[in-house]
N, C-alpha and C positions, 0 to 999 in steps of 0.2 A: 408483429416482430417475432423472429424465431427465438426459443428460449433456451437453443445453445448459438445463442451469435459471437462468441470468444472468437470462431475464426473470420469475422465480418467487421473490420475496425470501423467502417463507416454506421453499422447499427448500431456500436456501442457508443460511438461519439453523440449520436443521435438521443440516445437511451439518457447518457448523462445530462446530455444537456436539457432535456426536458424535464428532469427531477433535479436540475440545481438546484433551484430555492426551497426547496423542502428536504435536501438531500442531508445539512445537520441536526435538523428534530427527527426526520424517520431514524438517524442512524442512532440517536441517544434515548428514542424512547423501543425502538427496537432491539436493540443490544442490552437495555436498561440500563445504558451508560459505563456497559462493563468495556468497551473500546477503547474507554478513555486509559483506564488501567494496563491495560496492554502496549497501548502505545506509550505511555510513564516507562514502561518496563523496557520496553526499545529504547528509549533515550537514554536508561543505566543501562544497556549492556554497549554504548554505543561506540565508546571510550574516550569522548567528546573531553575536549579539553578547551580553555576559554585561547578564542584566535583563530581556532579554525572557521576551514571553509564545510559547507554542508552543502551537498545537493539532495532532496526529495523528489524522487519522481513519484508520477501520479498523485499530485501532491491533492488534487480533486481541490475540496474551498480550503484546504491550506491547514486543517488540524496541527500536523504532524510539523511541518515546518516553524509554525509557531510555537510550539512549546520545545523545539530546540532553538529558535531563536532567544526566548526567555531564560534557557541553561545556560546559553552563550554568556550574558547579564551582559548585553553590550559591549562585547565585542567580535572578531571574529564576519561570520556572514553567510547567510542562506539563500540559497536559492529554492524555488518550486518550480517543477517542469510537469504541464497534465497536456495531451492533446486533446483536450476537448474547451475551446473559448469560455465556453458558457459558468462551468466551473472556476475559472480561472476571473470571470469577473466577480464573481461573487467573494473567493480571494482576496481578491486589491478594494475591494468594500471594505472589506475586513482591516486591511490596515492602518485605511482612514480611519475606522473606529478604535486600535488598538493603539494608534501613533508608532504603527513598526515599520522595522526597514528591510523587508523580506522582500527579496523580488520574485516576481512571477511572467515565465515565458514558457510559451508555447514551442510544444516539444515531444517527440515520440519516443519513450524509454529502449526503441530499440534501433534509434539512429542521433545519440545524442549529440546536441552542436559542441561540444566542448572538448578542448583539448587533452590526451594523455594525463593521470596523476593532477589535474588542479582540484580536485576538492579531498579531505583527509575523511569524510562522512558520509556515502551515501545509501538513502533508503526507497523503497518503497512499501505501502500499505495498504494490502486489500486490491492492488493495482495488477502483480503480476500472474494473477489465472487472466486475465483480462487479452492479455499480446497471443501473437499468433505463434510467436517463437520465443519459450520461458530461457531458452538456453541462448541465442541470442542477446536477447534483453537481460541477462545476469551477465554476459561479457562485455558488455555495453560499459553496467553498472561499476564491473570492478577494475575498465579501462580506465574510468576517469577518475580512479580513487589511486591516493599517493601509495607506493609500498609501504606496506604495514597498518595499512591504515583500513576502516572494515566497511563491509556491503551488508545492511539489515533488510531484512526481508517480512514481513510481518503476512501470514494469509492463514485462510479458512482449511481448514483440512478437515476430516471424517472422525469422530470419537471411537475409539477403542471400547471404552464400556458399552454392553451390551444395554444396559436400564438407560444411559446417557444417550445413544444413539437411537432408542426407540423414541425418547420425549424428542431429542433435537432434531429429528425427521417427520413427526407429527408437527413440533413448532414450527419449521423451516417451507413442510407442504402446505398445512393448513390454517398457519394465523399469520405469517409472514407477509404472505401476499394481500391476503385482506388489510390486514393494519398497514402494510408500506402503500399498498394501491389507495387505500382510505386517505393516509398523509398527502401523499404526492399525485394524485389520479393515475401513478400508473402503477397496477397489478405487475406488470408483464415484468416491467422493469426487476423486482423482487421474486417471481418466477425463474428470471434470469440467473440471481443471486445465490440459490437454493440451487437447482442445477447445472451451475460451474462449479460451486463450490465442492458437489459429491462425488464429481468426475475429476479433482485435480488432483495430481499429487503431491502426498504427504511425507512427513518426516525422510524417511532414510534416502526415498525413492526419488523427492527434491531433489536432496545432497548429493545423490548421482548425477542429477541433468547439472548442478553447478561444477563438479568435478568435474565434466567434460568440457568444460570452459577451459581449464586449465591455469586459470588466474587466482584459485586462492588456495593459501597454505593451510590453513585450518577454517573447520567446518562444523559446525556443533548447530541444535537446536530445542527449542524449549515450548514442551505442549502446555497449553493452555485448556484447562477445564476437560479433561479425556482425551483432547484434540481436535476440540470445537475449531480451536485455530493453534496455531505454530508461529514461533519467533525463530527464522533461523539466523544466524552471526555468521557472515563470511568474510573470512580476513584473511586481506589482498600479502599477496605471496612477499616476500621484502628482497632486499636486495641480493 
């Protein structure tokens, strides 16, 4: 597999689908569970209110969708859109074991099936260095969100500390792959991981490819750990 396949959607579907079932323990004993925390912090900047509608793209086995499905406390409704099946079954496991009402369909974040303005919430995480078109897929994202209502973005970006970015590119080249290739059998797959992640852009440089969209009125973002990773909040332009 090439280890920059971002622009090869068919590798990537590939790539996922053969680390579905080990794709929640690599992510929690690899991150050491700091993902979860990130994603908590996406759901309070989201400005979720109980009733609304949510869509998660790349919703991958559904993390993210489910723990706004649990802020909803039963009401409201989610949906998860991943193009990759495989992920997506693993997913709808999930919600037989959770007793939840999250739906999961099969979806490309940069040709979404759904109409103008029906959902007041959408995100992705970790999903979009992955598309071939980031600015695309963020007009996608803030097409089907009502005015006013916000597009979260959650991804890996480059640390700014110079001490932080020596450890996180010795972790990222040198035990990343072994320990994720160790979990899942596939090295490459986590090879992949490490350099998309170094190559995409970050903070300000985002904010530029979403302002060319032209869909949202304010744009802010918020680094995590030097800028291991990035939360950015985009909120759709209003009437």
């Amino acid at each position: 597999m090439d280890p920059l396949a971002a622009q090869n959607p068919k590798s990537i579907q590939d790539m996922f689908g053969v680390i579905s079932k080990k794709y929640d323990l690599a992510n929690s004993i690899l991150s050491f569970g700091i993902h979860h925390l990130w994603k908590n912090t996406l759901i309070r900047h989201s400005g979720l209110k109980k009733g609304d509608r949510i869509l998660d793209c790349a919703t991958g086995t559904g993390d993210l969708a489910f723990l706004f499905e649990k802020r909803l406390a039963g009401s409201g409704e989610v949906v998860g859109t991943d193009f990759c099946e495989p992920m997506l079954d693993v997913a709808r496991e999930k919600t037989q074991v959770k007793s939840s009402q999250v739906s999961f369909r099969h979806a490309d974040v940069m040709n979404l099936p759904f109409q103008d303005h029906e959902f007041n919430v959408a995100s992705i995480s970790f999903g979009i260095r992955n598309v071939q078109d980031t600015q695309k897929a963020l007009s996608e994202l803030g097409r089907v969100v009502k005015r006013g209502g916000r597009v979260l973005v959650l991804e890996f970006g480059q640390p700014h500390s110079a001490v932080i970015q020596w450890g996180y590119e010795f972790y990222s080249k040198k035990i990343l792959p072994r320990v994720g290739g160790w979990i899942s059998g596939q090295p490459k797959a986590y090879e992949y991981l490490q350099s998309s992640s170094a190559a995409y852009p970050c903070g300000d440089e985002f904010l530029a490819i979403a302002a060319k969209t032209g869909r949202f009125e304010k744009m802010r973002w918020i680094r995590f750990q030097s800028g291991i990773a990035y939360l950015y909040i985009l909120e759709r332009a209003g009437e």
